[in-house]
Short mmCIF file of the C-alpha atoms (twelve columns), coordinates in Angstrom:
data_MODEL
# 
_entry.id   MODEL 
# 
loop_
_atom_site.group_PDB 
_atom_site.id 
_atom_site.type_symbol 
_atom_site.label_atom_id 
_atom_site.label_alt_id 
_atom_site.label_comp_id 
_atom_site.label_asym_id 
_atom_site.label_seq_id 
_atom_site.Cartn_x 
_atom_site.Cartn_y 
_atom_site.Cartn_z 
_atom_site.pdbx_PDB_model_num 
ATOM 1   C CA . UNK A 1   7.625  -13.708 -13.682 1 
ATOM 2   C CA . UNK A 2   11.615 -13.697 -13.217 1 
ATOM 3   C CA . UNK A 3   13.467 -13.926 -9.680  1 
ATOM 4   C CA . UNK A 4   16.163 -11.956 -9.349  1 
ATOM 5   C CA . UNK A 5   19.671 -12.017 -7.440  1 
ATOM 6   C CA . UNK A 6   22.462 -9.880  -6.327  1 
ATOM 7   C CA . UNK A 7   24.677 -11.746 -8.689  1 
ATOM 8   C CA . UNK A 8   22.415 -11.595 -11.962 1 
ATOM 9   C CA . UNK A 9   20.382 -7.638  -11.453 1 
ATOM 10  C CA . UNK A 10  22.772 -6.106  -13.702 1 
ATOM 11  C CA . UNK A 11  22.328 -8.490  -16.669 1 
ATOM 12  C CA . UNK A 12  18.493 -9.007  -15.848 1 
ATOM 13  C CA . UNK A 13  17.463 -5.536  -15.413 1 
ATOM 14  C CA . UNK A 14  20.415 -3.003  -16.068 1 
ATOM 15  C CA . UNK A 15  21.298 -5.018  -19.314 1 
ATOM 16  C CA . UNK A 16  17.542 -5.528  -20.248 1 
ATOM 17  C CA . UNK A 17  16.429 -4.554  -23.914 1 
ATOM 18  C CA . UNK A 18  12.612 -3.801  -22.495 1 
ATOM 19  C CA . UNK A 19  11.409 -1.646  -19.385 1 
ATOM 20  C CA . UNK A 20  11.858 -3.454  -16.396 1 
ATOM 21  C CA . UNK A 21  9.558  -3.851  -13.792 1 
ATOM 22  C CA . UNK A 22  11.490 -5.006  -10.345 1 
ATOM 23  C CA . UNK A 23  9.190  -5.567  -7.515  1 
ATOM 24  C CA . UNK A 24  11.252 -5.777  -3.826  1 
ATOM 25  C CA . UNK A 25  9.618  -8.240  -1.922  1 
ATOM 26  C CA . UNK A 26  10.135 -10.068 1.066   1 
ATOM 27  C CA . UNK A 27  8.309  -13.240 2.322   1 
ATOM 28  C CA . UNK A 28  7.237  -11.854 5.773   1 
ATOM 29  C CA . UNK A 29  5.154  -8.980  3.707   1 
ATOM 30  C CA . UNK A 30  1.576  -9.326  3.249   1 
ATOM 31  C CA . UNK A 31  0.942  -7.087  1.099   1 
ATOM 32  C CA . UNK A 32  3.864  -8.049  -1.177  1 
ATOM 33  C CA . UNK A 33  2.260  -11.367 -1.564  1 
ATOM 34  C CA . UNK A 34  -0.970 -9.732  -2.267  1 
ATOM 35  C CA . UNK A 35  1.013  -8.097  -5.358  1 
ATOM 36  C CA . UNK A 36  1.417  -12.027 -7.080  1 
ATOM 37  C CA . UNK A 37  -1.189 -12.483 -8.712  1 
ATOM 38  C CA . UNK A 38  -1.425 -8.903  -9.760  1 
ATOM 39  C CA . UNK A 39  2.219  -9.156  -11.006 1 
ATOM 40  C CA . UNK A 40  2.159  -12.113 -13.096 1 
ATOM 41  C CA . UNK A 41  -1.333 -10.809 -14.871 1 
ATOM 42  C CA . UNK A 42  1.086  -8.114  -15.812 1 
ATOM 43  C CA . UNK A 43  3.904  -10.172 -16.860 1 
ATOM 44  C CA . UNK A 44  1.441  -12.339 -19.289 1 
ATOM 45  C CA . UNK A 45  -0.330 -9.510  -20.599 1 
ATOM 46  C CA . UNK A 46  2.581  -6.785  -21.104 1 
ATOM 47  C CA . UNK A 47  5.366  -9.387  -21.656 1 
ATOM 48  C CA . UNK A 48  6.052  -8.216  -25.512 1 
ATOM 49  C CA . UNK A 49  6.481  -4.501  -23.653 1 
ATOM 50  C CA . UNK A 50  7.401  -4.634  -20.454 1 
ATOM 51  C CA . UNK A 51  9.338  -7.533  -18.190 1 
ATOM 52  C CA . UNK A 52  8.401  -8.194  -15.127 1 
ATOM 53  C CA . UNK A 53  10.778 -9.262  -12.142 1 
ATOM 54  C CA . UNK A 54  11.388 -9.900  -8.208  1 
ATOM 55  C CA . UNK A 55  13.972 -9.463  -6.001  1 
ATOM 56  C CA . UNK A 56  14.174 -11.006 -2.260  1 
ATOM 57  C CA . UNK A 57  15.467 -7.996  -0.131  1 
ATOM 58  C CA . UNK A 58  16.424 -10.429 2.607   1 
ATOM 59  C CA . UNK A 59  18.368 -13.257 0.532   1 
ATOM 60  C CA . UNK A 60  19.449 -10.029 -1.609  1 
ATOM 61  C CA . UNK A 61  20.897 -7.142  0.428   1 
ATOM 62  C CA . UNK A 62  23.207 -5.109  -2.257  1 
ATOM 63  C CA . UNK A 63  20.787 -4.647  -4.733  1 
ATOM 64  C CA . UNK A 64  18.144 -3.602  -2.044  1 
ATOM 65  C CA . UNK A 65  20.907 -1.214  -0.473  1 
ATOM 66  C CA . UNK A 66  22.150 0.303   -3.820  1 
ATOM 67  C CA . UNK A 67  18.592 1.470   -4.524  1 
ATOM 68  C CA . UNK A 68  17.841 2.676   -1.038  1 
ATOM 69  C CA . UNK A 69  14.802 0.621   -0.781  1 
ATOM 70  C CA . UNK A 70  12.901 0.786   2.636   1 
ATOM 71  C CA . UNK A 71  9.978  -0.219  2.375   1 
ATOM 72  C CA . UNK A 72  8.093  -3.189  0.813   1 
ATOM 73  C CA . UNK A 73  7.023  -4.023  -1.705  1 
ATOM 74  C CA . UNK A 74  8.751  -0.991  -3.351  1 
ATOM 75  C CA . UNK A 75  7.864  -1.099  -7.282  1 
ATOM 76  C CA . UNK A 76  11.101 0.267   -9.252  1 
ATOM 77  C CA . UNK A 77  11.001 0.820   -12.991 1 
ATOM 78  C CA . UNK A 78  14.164 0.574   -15.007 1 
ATOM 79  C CA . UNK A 79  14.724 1.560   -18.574 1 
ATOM 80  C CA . UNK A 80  18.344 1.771   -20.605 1 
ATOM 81  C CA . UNK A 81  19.794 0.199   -16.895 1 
ATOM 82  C CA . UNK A 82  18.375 3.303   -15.057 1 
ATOM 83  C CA . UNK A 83  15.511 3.422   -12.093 1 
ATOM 84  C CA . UNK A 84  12.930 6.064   -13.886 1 
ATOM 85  C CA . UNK A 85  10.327 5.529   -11.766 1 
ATOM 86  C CA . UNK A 86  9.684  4.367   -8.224  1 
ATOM 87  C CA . UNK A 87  6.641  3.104   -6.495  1 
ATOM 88  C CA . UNK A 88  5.879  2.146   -2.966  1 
ATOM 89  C CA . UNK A 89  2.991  -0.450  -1.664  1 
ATOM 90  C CA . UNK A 90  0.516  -2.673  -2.808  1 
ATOM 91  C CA . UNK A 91  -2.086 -1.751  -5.757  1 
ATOM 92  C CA . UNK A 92  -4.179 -2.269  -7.929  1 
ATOM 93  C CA . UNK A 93  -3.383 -3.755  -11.078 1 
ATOM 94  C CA . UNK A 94  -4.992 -1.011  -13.007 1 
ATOM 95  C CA . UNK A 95  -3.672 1.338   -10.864 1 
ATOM 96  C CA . UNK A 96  -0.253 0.035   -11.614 1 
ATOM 97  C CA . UNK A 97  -0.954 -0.198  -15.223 1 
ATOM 98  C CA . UNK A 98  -1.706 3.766   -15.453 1 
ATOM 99  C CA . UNK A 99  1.336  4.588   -13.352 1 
ATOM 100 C CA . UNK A 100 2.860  2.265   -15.679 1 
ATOM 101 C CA . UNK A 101 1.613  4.547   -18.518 1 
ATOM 102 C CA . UNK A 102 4.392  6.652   -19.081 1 
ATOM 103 C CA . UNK A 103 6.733  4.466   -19.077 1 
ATOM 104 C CA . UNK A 104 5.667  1.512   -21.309 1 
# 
């Protein structure tokens, strides 16, 4: 699993040939480091379909801004450089991988 700046989102994610999963995290969150382990299952096991990244909201503020994200972690799905899906909190990885569903 990929970290993510300000200065490389666009060719990481908006330039990205595969859906892209972006996870906005913070370090203070619980929850978001609940999501870890659940997150890089996901990378290893949907890596040929789907990549999986993070992006620190605090060390990262335009990105976070630009997408209006409030609340963490906040899930964002991105496909042909577009957000087509948003999520927000922790869950489940299976959970994840059927809201996932549509978009894999």
């Amino acid at each position: 699993m990929t970290g993510v700046t300000d200065a490389d989102f666009a060719a990481e994610v908006i330039g990205a040939e595969l859906p892209v999963l972006v996870e906005f995290t913070a370090d203070w969150c619980p929850p978001c480091r609940q999501m870890a382990p659940v997150l890089k299952a996901l990378a290893f096991e949907e890596g040929d379909r789907l990549k999986v990244v993070q992006l620190d909201v605090d060390s990262n503020p335009e990105t976070t801004n630009a997408y209006k994200v409030l609340s963490m972690p906040t899930f964002m799905v991105f496909r042909g450089g577009e957000p087509v899906k948003s999520m927000v909190g922790a869950r489940a990885k299976r959970r994840l991988l059927e809201e996932l569903a549509d978009v894999l």
